[in-house]
Each structure stands twice: as structure tokens, then as C-alpha cells.
C-alpha positions as CSV (number, residue, x, y, z in Angstrom):
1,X,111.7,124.4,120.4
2,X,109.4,125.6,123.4
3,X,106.1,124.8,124.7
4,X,104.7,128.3,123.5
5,X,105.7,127.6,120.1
6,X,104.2,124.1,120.3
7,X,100.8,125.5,121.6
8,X,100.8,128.4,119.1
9,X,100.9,126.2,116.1
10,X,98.1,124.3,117.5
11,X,95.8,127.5,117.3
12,X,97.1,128.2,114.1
13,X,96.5,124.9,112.2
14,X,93.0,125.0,114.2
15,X,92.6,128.1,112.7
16,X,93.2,127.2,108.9
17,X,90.1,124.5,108.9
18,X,88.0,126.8,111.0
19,X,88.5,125.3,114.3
20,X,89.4,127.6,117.4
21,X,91.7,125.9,120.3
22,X,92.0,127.5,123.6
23,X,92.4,126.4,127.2
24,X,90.7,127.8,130.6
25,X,94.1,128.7,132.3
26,X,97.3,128.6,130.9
27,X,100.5,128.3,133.6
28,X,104.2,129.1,132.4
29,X,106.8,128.1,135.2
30,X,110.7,128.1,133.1
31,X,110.3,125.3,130.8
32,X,106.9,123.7,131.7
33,X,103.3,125.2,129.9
34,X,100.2,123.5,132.0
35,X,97.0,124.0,130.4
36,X,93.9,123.4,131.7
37,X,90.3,123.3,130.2
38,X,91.3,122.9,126.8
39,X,88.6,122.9,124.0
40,X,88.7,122.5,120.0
41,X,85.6,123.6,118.4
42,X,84.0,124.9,115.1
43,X,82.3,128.3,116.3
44,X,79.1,127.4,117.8
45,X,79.8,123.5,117.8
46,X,80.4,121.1,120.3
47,X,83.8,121.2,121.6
48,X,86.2,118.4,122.3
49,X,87.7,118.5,125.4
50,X,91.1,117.7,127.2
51,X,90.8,118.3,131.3
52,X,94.6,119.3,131.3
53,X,98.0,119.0,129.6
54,X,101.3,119.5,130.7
55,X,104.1,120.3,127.6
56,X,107.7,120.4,129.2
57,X,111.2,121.4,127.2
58,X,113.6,119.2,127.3
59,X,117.4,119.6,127.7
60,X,117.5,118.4,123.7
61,X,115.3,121.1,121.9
62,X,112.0,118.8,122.1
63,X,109.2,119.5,123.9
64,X,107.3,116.3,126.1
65,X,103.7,116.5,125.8
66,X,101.6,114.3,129.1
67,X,97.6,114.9,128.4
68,X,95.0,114.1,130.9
69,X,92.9,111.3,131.4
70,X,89.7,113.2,130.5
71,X,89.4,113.6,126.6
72,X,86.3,113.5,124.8
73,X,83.3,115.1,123.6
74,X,79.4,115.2,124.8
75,X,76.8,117.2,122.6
76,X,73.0,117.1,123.0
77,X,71.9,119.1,119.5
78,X,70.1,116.3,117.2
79,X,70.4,113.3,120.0
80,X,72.5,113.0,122.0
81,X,76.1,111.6,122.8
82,X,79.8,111.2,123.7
83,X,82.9,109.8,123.2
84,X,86.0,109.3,124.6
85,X,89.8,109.2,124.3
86,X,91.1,106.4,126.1
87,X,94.5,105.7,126.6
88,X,97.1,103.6,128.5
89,X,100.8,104.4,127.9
90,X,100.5,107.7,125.7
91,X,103.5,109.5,125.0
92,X,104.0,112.3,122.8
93,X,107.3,114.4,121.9
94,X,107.3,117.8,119.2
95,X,110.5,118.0,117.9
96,X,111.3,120.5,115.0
97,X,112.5,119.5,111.8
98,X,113.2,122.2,109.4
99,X,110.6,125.4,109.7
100,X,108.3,122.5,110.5
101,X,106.9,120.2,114.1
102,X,107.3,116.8,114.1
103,X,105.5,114.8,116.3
104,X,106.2,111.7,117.8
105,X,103.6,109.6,119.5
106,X,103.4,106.0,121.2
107,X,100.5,103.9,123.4
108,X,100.1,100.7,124.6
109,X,96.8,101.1,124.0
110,X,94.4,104.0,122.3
111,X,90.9,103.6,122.6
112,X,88.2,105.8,120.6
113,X,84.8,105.0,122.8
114,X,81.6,106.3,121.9
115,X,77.9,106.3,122.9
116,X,75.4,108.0,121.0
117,X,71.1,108.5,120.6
118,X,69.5,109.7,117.8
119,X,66.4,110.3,116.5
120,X,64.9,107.1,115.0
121,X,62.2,107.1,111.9
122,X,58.2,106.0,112.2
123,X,56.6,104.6,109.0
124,X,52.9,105.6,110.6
125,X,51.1,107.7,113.3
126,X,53.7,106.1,116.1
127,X,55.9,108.4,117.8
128,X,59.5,107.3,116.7
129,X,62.0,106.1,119.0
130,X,65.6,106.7,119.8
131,X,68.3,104.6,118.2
132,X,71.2,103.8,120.1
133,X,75.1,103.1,119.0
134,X,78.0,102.2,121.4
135,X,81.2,100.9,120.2
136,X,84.8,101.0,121.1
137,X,87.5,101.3,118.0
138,X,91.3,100.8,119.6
139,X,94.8,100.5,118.5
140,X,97.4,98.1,120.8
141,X,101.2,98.7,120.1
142,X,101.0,101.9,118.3
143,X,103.6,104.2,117.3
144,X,103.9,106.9,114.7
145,X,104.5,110.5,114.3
146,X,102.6,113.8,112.8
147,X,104.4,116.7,110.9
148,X,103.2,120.2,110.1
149,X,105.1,122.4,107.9
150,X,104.0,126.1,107.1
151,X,105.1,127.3,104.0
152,X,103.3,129.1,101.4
153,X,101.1,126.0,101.4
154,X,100.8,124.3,104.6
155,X,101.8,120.6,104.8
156,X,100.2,117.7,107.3
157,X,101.6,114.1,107.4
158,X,100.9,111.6,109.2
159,X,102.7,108.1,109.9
160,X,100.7,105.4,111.8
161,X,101.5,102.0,112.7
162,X,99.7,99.5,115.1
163,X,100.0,95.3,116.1
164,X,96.2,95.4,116.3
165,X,93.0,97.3,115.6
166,X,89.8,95.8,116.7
167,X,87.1,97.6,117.0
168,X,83.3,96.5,118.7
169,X,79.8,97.9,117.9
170,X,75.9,97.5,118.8
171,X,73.1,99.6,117.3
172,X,69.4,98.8,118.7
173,X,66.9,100.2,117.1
174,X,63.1,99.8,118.4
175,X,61.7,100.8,115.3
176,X,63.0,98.8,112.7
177,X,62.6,95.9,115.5
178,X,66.4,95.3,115.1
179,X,69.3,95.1,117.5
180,X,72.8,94.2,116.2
181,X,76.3,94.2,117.1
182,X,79.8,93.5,115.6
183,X,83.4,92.4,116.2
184,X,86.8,92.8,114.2
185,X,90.4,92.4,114.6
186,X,93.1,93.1,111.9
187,X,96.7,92.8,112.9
188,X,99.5,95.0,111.5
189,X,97.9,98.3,110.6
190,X,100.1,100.5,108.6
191,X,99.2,104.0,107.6
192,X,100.8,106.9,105.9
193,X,98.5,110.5,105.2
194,X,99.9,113.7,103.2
195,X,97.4,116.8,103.5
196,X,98.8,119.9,101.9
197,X,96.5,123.1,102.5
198,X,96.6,126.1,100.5
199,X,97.6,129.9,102.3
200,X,95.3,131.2,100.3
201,X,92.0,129.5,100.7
202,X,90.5,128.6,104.1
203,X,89.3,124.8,104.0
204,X,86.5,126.0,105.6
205,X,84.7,128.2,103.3
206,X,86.2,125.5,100.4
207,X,82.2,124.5,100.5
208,X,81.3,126.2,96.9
209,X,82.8,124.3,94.0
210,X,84.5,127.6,92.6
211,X,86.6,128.0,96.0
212,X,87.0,124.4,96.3
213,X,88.1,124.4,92.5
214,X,90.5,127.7,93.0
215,X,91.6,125.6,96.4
216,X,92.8,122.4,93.8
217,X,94.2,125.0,91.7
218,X,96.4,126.9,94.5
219,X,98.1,123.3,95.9
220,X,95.2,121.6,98.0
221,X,96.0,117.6,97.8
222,X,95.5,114.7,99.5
223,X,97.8,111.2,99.4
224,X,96.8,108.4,102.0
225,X,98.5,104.9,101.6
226,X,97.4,101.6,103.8
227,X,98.5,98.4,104.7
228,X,97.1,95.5,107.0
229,X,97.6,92.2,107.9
230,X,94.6,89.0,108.0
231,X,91.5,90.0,109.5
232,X,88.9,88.3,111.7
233,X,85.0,89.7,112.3
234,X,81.7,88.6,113.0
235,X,78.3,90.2,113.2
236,X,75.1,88.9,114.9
237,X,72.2,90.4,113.8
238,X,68.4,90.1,115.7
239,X,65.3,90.8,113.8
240,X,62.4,89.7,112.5
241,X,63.1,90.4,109.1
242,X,65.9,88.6,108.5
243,X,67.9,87.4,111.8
244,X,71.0,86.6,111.2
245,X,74.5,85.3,112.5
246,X,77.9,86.7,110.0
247,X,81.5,85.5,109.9
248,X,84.1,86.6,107.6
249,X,88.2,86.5,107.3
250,X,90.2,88.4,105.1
251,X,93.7,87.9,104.2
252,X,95.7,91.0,103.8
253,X,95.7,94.0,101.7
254,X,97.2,97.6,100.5
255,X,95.2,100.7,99.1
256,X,96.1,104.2,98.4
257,X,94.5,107.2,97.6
258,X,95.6,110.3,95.7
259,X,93.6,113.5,95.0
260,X,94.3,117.0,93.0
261,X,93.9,119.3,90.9
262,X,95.4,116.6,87.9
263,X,94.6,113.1,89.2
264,X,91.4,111.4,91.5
265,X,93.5,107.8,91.9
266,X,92.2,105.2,94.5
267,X,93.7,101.7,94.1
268,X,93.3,98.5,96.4
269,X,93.9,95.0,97.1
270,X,93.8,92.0,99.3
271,X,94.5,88.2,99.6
272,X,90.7,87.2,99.6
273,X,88.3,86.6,102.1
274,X,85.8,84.1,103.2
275,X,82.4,84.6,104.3
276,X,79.8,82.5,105.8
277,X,75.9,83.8,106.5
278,X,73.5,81.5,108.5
279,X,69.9,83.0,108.9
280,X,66.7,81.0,110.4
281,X,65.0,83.2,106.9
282,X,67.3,81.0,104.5
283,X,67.1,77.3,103.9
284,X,70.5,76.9,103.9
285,X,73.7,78.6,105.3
286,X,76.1,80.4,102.7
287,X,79.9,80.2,102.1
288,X,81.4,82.9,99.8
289,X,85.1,82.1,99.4
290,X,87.3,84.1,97.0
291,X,90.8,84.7,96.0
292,X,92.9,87.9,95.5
293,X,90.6,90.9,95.0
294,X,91.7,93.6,93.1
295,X,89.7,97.7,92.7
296,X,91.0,100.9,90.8
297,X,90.3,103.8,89.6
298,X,91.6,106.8,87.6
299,X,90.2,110.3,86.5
300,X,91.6,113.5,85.7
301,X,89.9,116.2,87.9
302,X,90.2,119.7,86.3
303,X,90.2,120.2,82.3
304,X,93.0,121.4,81.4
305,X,94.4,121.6,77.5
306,X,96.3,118.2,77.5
307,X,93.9,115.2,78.1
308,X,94.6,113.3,81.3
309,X,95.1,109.6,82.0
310,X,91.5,107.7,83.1
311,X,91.4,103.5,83.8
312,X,89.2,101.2,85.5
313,X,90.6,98.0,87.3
314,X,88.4,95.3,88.6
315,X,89.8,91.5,89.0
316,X,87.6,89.2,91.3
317,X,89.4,85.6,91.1
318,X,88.2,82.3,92.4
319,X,84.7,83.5,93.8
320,X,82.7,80.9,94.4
321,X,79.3,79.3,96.9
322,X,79.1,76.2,98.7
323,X,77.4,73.3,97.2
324,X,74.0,73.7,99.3
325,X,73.8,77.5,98.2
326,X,74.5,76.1,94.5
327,X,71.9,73.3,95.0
328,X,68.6,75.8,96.0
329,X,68.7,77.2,92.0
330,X,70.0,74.1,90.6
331,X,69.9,70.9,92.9
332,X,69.8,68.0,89.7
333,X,73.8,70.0,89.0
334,X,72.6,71.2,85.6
335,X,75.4,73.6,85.7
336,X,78.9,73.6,86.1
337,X,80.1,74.5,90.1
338,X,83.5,76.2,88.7
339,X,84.8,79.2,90.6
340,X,84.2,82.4,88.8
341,X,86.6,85.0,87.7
342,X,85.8,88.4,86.7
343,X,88.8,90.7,85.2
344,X,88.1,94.6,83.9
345,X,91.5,96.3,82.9
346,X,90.8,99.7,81.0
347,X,93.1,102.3,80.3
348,X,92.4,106.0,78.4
349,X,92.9,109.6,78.2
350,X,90.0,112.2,78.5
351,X,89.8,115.5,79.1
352,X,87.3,116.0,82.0
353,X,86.4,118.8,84.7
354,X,84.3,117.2,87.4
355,X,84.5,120.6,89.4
356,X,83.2,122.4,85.9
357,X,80.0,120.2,85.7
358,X,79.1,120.4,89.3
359,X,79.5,124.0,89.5
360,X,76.9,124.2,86.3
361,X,74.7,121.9,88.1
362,X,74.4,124.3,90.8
363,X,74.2,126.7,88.5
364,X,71.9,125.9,86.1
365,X,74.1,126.6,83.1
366,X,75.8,124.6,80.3
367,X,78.1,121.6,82.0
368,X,82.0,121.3,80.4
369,X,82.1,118.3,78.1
370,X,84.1,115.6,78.5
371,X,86.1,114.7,75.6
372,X,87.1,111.2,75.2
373,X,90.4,110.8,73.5
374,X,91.4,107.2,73.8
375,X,90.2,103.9,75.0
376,X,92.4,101.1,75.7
377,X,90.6,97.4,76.2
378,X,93.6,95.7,77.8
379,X,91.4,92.8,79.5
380,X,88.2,92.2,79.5
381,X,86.9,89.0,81.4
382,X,84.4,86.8,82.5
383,X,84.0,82.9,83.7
384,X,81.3,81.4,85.3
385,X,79.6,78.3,85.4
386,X,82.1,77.1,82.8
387,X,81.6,79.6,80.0
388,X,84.4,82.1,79.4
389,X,84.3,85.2,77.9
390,X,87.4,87.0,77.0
391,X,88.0,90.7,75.3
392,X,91.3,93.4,74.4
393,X,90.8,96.2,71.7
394,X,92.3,99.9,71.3
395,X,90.3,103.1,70.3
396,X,90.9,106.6,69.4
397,X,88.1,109.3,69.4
398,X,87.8,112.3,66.9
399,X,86.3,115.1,68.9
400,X,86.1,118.0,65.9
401,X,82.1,117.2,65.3
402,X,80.9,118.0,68.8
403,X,80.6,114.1,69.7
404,X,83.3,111.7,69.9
405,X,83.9,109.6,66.8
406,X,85.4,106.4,67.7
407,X,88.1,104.4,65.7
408,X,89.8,101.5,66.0
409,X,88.6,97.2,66.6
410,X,88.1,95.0,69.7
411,X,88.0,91.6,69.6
412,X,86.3,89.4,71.4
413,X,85.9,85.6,72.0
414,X,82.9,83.5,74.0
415,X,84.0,79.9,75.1
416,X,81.1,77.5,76.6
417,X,78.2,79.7,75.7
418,X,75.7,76.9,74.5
419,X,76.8,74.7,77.3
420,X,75.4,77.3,80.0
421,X,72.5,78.1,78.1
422,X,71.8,74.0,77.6
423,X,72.6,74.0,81.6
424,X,70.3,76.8,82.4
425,X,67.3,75.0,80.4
426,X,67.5,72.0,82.3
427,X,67.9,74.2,85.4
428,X,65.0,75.8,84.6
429,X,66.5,79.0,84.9
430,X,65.7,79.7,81.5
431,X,63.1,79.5,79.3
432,X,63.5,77.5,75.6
433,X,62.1,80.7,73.6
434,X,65.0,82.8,75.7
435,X,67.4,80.6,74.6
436,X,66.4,80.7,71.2
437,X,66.6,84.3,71.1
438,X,70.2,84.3,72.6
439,X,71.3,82.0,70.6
440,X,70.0,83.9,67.0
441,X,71.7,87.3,69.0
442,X,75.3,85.2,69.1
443,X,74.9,83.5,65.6
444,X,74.0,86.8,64.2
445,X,77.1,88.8,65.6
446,X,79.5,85.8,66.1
447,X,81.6,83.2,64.4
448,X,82.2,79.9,64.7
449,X,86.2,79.9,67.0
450,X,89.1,77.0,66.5
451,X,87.6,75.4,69.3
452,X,84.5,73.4,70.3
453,X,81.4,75.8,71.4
454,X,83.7,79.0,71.1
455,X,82.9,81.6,69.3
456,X,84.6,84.7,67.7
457,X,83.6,88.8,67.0
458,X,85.8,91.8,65.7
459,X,84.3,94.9,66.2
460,X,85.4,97.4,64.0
461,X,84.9,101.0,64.5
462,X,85.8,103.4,60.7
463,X,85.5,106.8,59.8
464,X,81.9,108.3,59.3
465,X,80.3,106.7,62.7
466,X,80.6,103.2,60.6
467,X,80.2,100.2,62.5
468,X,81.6,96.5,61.5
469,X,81.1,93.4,63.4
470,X,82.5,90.2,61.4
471,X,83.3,92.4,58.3
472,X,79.6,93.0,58.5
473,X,78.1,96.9,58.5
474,X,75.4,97.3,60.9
475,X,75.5,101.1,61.3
């Protein structure tokens, strides 16, 4: 491994995305590249900047890498601005690993500080004014490393790990008569990124959804998996509108991403959180509180001849308000004060070509189809204010008319119905003709359960687009 090599696969991997790297003077003495003036910038772009670095070749086959203290970026198109690399403790080593560069990296501390004006928006005949943002996003403790392996695709990974990241902001804006600022601190940040880029389509001009869906097609995908520890924040918030003072803790979580040319996945979850809002514009302050929290999606991305797997995932446990939020829409405790649960679990296969459709949007022509196959109801889920509702079912969809036919049955079950509506009259949250129509609506599609105030519905779904609630045809 030597410093020219090192610098020369910076260009090139610039040079893929459309970025150009170069330096003002470049110095070879034996083992030791010193750069000076270097820039990395889209043509015509503002360029971020690194006053010098020195990359040295060590007696192992790695090559040290010491940058300067100067590294940041200042443009003045649209507003105006900076920001800055700040660092205490930065170390970095390239090491190769295969045909590939490995980098290793380590700081004490890594600072991202920025300071920006831009153009603010008038309502009337009054000459806008600037908004302004500062703010200062840092890692302490962090350590990782970055690989780059050429190939006939080119592969990016990243590995990132950190004790802390806080990060503080303010944002005043005249205007909208509002100033605000923020605080957060999150321990044990974990991160790991895949990026694999395709020899034969520049990122760059990937802007058109043809290249970007011939991009997919030739290997472009993306993997990103996190993990953090319990958070802390706050935001204070001064306007006339709604002034306003925010804290909130989070316990910890995970997500992941994955994207191409098959799958769109993005999964996540954490411990819970809680949240309390006080505002001179509400009566009252607010205390959200919930347990695990739980988001996912699935989609197939390109049609192809075999459907792909599609599924929604949505589980919010325990959620629930403090008593003097409760009391302002019901203060005689009409209604029950449980914590409410929502669960969504649904599973399916489709075949489904988001690039296809937005590509005919642009176009103006005829989008793809999507052709539902399947549908799978694992659990579907609500309780609040003592009622529970509680769904599964399974459906297949004939395709060979031109519009899905559905077949197959869900079943579904409501516990404690009357007893909300009963506790939303006396709330007078709802009015006795409403509830007389929701309660024809349930006796007309639902059956009297096992248990007290529980009702019961199958939903059946036969050939010929026929409908069946109860053993009952309604289309």
C-alpha cells in the first residue's frame, strides 16, 4: 500500500458520484504524500475543503493519514453559510484488504458545526427576512472503519461506533416571529452501511427513473443497520403562536434498512419513550408515556414474473396521557383512562414496479399494475378507552379479469363497544342520534360474542366478487 495509491482511489470514488477531488500542491518526499489545498466538489458547486494532509507509509504496508485543522465548507449561492469539521484526537490508517482499502478511523471527539442564512418567506407586501440555523452534531469515543472495493460493481461499507452523540440546534426566524433551539444526547451509537455502485451507471446521471431503474437492475443497493442506547432531549420553543417548553426520553432501539432491485425493507424498534409538553397556549401540561414501539415495512421494487413478499408492521403498546390531559375532554371520568395498544401485522405477495409507474408518470403513458396475489391478516388490533378490537384472516386474489378477485374470510371480534359509546355520551363527545346510528351499523354486521358487550363478524370473500358478512350476502 502507498500514499499515491490511497490518494488515487480517493479521485476515483469522487469520480463515480460525480464529485472531482484535487489538492493545490501535492509534495512526494520517499514515503510521505503532503497535500495541500484540497477540495471535493460537484462541478460548479461549493467545495469542501481540507487546508492540508499528510498520508505517510508505514513499515507494515498501511498508510497513516494526519488531516489539518481547517475542514469545512462556506457557500454564499441561495443564503449563505458554513460548516465545519472539528476534531480532537483523529486518527486514520488505509490498510488494504484484498483488491480493496480499508480504513480505520478513531477521535476523541468529532464535531460537525454549522451556521447557515437563508432566505425567509413574507405572507404580505413586507420584505422577508433571513432565517438563521446554528447547531453543532458530535460524536465522543468513536471508532470505526470504511472499506472500498472495486470490482465490476464497486462496494462502500461503513462501520461506526460512538459512547455519545449529542447534538445542539437554534433556528430564529423573524418572520414567523419564532426562535427555537434544541438539545439531545443518545449513548452507544452503533452503525453499519453497505453501498454497492454499479461500473456501469454513473450515480450521478441515475436522476431519470429508466437509469435509475437500469442502475437497480445492474447491482446498485443499499443496507444500513442501527443501534442506540437511552436518549435524553429537550426543545424550547418562543413564539407567539404557541410558545412552548419540550422534554422527552427514549429507551433504546434498532432499525435497518435495505434497498434493491427485489426488496424496499425498513424495519425499527425501541423501548418507549416519554414525553412531556408545557405551553402558556394549553391549560394544562401533557405527559405521553408509551411502551415498546414497533414500525415495518415491506415492498418489492421492480416487477418481475414471480410476485414479491409485501407486509406492514405497526405495534404501539401502553400509550397513554396524564390524568389532567384526560380531564380537559372528559373531567366527570366518563371514560375508562386504560393505556392504549395498537397492533397492525400484515403479510402478502404482490407483484409491483414502483420504478414502472413513476417512469409513466413522467411520461404520461399507461402505469404497470400492481397485482395483488395474497393477503395475510396475521393481527389486527386496537384498545382504547377499554374497548378492544381484535382481527386475523387469509386472502388470495385471482388476477385473470383485469382486477383482483379476492378469496378467502377474516374474522373479527369487538369487546366493550357499547361501553365507550355509553362513556362517550355522557362525555359529551358524542351525540345520542350518532350513537344510535353506530350501534344499527354494528347490530347490522355483527353478532352477539361468548362474552358480555363483545361482538362477533366473519367476513367471507367467494368466487364472482360475492361478499358474506355473518353468512349474510351483501354484494
Amino acid at each position: 500500500m502507498t500514499a499515491d495509491q490511497v490518494w488515487q482511489s480517493w479521485q476515483d470514488a469522487a469520480a463515480m458520484v460525480g464529485l472531482e477531488v484535487k489538492a493545490a500542491t501535492e509534495n512526494k518526499d520517499g514515503g510521505k504524500l503532503t497535500l495541500n489545498g484540497i477540495s471535493i466538489a460537484p462541478p460548479g458547486g461549493p467545495a469542501f475543503t481540507i487546508s492540508d494532509m499528510v498520508l505517510t507509509e508505514t513499515g507494515d504496508g498501511s498508510v497513516s493519514i494526519v488531516p489539518g485543522a481547517d475542514i469545512g465548507a462556506e457557500w454564499s449561492d441561495h443564503g449563505s453559510g458554513s460548516f465545519k469539521l472539528v476534531h480532537e484526537g483523529l486518527a486514520l490508517t488505509a490498510r488494504q484488504d484484498g483488491n480493496g482499502l480499508v480504513y480505520d478511523f478513531g477521535a476523541d471527539k468529532l464535531d460537525v458545526v454549522y451556521d447557515t442564512v437563508t432566505p425567509g418567506y413574507s405572507f404580505d407586501e413586507t420584505p422577508a427576512q433571513d432565517v438563521k440555523s446554528a447547531g453543532t452534531f458530535g460524536f465522543a469515543g468513536l471508532a470505526g472503519s470504511y472499506s472500498d472495493r472495486p470490482g465490476a460493481n464497486r462496494n462502500f461499507g461503513l462501520t461506526l461506533k460512538a459512547d455519545k452523540l449529542a447534538y445542539e440546534t437554534a433556528v430564529d426566524d423573524p418572520m414567523m416571529q419564532m426562535k427555537q433551539t434544541t438539545k439531545s444526547e443518545t449513548d452507544g451509537v452503533e452503525l453499519t452501511l453497505g453501498l454497492t455502485l454499479p461500473a456501469s451507471v454513473s450515480l450521478a446521471a441515475a436522476n431519470e427513473p429508466s437509469v435509475f431503474g437500469a442502475a437497480l437492475q445492474d447491482g446498485l443497493a443499499l443496507t444500513v443497520t442501527t443501534r442506540q442506547g437511552d436518549s435524553n432531549g429537550s426543545m424550547n420553543q418562543e413564539s407567539p403562536d404557541f410558545p412552548m417548553n419540550m422534554a422527552i426520553k427514549a429507551g433504546g432501539g434498532d432499525a435497518s434498512l435495505m434497498f434493491n432491485k427485489d426488496t424496499f425493507d425498513i424495519q425499527s424498534s425501541g423501548a418507549g419513550l416519554e414525553l412531556d409538553v408545557t405551553s402558556d397556549a394549553m391549560p394544562t401540561p401533557v405527559r405521553v408515556t408509551s411502551g415498546p414501539i414497533r414500525f415495518g415495512l415491506t415492498s418489492p421494487v421492480i416487477a418481475t414474473e414471480t410476485a414479491g413478499e409485501y407486509g406492514l408492521v405497526m405495534k404501539l403498546s401502553q400509550f397513554s396521557v396524564n390524568e389532567e390531559a384526560w380531564a380537559l375532554i372528559d373531567p366527570a371520568g366518563a371514560l375508562k383512562r386504560d393505556a392504549a395498544d395498537l397492533a397492525v401485522d400484515i403479510t402478502g405477495k404482490t407483484k409491483l414496479d414502483f420504478i414502472g409507474m413513476i417512469e409513466a408518470s413522467e411520461k404520461g403513458i399507461e402505469p404497470p399494475v400492481p397485482a395483488l396475489e395474497t393477503l395475510n391478516i396475521t393481527e389486527l388490533g386496537l384498545k382504547v378507552a377499554g374497548a378492544a378490537l381484535a382481527g386475523t384472516g387469509a386472502f388470495t386474489f385471482d388476477n385473470s379479469m383485469g382486477i383482483p378477485m379476492p378469496l378467502g374470510e377474516a374474522n373479527v371480534s369487538i369487546t366493550g363497544a357499547n361501553a365507550l359509546i355509553d362513556g362517550l355520551i355522557a362525555a359529551g363527545l358524542m351525540a345520542d342520534e350518532d350513537a344510535m346510528g353506530a350501534r344499527m351499523m354494528m347490530g347490522a354486521f355483527m353478532s352477539p360474542g361468548a362474552n358480555p358487550d363483545e361482538l362477533t363478524s366473519k367476513i367471507e370473500a367467494k368466487e364472482g366478487f360475492e361478499i358474506y358478512v355473518n353468512g349474510q350476502r351483501i354484494q
